[in-house]
N, CA, C and O of each residue as an XYZ file, in Angstrom:
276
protein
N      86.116     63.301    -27.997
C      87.086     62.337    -28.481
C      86.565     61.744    -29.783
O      85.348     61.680    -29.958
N      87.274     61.381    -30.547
C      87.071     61.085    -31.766
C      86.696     59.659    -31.671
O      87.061     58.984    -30.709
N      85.764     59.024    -32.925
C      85.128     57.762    -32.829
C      85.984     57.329    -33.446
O      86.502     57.878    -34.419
N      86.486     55.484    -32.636
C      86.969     55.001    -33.510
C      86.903     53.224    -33.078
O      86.892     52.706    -31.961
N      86.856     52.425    -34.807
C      87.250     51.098    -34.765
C      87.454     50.312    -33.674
O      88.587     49.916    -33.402
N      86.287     49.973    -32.863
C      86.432     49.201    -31.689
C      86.422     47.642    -32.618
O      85.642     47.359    -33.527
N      87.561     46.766    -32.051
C      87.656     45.123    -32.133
C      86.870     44.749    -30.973
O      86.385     45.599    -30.227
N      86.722     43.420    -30.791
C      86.387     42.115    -29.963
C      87.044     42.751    -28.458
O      86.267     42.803    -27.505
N      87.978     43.063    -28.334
C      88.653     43.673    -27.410
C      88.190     45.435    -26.698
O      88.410     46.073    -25.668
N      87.600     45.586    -27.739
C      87.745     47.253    -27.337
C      88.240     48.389    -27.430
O      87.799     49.534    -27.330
N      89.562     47.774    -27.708
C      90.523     48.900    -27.837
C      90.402     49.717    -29.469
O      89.957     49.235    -30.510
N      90.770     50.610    -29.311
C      90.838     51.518    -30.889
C      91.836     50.846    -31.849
O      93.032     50.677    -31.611
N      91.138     50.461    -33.041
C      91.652     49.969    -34.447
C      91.838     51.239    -35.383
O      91.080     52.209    -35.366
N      93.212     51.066    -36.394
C      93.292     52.148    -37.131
C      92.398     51.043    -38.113
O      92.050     49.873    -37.953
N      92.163     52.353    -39.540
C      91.087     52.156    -40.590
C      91.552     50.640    -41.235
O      90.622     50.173    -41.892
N      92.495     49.949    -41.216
C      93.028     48.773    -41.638
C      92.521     47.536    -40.548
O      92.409     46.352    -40.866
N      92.336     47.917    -39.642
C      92.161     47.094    -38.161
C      93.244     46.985    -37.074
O      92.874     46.679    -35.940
N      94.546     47.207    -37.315
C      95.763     46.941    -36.976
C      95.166     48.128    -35.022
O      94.393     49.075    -35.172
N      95.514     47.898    -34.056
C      95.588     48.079    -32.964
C      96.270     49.639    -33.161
O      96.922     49.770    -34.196
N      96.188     50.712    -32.352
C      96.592     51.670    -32.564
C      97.678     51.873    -31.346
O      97.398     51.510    -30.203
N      98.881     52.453    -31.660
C      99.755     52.588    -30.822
C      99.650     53.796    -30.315
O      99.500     54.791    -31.024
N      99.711     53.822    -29.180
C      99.457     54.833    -27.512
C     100.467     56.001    -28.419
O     101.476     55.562    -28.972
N     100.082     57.670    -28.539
C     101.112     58.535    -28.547
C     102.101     58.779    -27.365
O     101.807     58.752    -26.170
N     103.533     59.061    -28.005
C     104.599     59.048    -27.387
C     104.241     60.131    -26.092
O     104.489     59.917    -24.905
N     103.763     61.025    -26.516
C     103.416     61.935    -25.323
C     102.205     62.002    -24.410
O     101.704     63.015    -23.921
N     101.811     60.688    -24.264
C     100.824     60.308    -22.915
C     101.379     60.233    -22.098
O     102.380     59.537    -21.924
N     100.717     61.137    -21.192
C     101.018     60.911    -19.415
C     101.163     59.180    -18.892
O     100.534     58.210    -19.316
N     101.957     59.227    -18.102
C     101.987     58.599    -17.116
C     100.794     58.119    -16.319
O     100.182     57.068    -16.130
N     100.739     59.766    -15.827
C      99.460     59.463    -15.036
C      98.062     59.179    -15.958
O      97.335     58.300    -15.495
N      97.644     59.778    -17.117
C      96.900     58.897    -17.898
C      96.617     57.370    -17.881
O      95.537     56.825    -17.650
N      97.900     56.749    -18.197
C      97.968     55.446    -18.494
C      97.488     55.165    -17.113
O      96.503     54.427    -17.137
N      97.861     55.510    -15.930
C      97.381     54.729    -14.610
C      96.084     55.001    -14.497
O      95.503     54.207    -13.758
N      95.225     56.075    -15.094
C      93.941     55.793    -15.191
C      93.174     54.866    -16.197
O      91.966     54.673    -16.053
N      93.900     54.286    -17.235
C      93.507     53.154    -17.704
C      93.797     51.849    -17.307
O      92.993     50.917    -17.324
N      95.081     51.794    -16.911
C      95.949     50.680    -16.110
C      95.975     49.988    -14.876
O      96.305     48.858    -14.518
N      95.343     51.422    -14.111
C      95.197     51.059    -12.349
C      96.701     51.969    -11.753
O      97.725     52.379    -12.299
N      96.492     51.978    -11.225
C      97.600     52.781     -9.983
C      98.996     52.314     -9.591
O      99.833     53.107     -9.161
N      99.238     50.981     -9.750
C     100.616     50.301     -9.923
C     101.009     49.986    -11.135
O     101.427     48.854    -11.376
N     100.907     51.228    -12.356
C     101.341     51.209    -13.459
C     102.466     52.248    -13.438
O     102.182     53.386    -13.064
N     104.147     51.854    -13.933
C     104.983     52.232    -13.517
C     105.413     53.512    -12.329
O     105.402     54.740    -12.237
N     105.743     52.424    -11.615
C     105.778     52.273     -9.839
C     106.592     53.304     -9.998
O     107.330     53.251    -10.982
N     106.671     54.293     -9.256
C     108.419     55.093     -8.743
C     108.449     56.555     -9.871
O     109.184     57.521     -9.668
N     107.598     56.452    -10.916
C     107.445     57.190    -11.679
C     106.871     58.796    -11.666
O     105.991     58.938    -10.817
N     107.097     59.679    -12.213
C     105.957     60.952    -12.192
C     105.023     60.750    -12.844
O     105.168     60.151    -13.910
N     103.850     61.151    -12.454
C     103.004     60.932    -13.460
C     102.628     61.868    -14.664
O     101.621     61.794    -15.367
N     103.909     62.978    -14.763
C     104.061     64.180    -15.610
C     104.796     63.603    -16.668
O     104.860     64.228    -17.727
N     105.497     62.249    -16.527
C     106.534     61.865    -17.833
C     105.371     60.795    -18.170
O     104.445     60.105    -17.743
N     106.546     61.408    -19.828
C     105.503     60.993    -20.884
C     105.813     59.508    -21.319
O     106.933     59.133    -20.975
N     105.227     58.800    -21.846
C     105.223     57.484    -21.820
C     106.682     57.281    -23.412
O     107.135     56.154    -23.611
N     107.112     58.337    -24.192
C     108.409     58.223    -24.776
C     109.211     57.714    -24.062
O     109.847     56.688    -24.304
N     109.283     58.666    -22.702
C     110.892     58.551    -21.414
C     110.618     57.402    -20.935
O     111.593     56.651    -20.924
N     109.587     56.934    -20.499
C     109.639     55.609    -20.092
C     110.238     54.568    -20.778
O     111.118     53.890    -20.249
N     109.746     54.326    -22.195
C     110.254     53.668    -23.100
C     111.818     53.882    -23.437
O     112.558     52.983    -23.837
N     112.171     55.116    -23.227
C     113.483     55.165    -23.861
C     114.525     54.868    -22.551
O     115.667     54.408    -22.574
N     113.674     55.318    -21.371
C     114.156     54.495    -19.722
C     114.592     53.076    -19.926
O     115.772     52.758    -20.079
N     113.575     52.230    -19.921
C     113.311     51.095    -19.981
C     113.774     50.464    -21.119
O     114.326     49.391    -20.877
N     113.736     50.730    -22.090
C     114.796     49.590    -23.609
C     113.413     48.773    -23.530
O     113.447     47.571    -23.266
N     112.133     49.473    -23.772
C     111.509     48.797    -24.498
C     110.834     49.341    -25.549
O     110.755     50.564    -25.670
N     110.238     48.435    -26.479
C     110.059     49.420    -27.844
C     108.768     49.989    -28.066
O     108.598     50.771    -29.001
N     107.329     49.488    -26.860
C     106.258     49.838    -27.244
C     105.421     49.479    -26.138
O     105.374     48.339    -25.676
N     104.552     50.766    -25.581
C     103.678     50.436    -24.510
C     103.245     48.791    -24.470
O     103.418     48.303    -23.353
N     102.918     48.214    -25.095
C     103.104     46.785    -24.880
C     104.139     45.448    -24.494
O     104.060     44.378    -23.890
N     105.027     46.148    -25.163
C     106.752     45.653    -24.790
C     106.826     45.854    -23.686
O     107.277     44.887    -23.073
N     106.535     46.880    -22.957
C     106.570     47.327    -21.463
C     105.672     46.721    -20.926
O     106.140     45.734    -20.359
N     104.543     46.807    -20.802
C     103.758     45.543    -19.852
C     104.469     44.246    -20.503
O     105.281     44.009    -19.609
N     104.661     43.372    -21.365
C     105.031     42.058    -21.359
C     105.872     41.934    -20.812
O     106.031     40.754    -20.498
N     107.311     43.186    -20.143
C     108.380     42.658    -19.781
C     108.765     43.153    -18.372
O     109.793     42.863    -17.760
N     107.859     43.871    -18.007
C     107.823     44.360    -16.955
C     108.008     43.609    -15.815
O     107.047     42.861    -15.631
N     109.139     43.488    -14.714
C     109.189     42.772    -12.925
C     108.464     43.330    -11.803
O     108.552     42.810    -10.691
């Protein structure tokens, strides 16, 4: 895996610092190995985190956890 721009947080910074947004075609089941296992419930873990978003009417793996019931 490629090195990159860890913040205060951890997460990967692009070369500006700005937070890097998750590609459209991450698993499901990926994300529940970063997320934990009750990361979208009812789901396959073969769909890609696009369909979710375009499921859900939200605009960005983050939009989706903030608005998530």
């Amino acid at each position: 895996m490629a090195h990159c721009n860890d913040g205060l947080d951890d997460r990967c910074r692009d070369e500006n610092g700005t937070i890097r947004r998750k590609r459209g075609d991450t698993r499901i089941d990926t994300l529940r190995e970063e997320d934990g296992d009750n990361f979208a419930p009812g789901r396959r873990g073969d769909m890609h985190l696009d369909t979710l978003l375009e499921e859900t009417g939200a605009d960005s793996l983050r939009d989706y956890l903030r608005n998530k019931k």
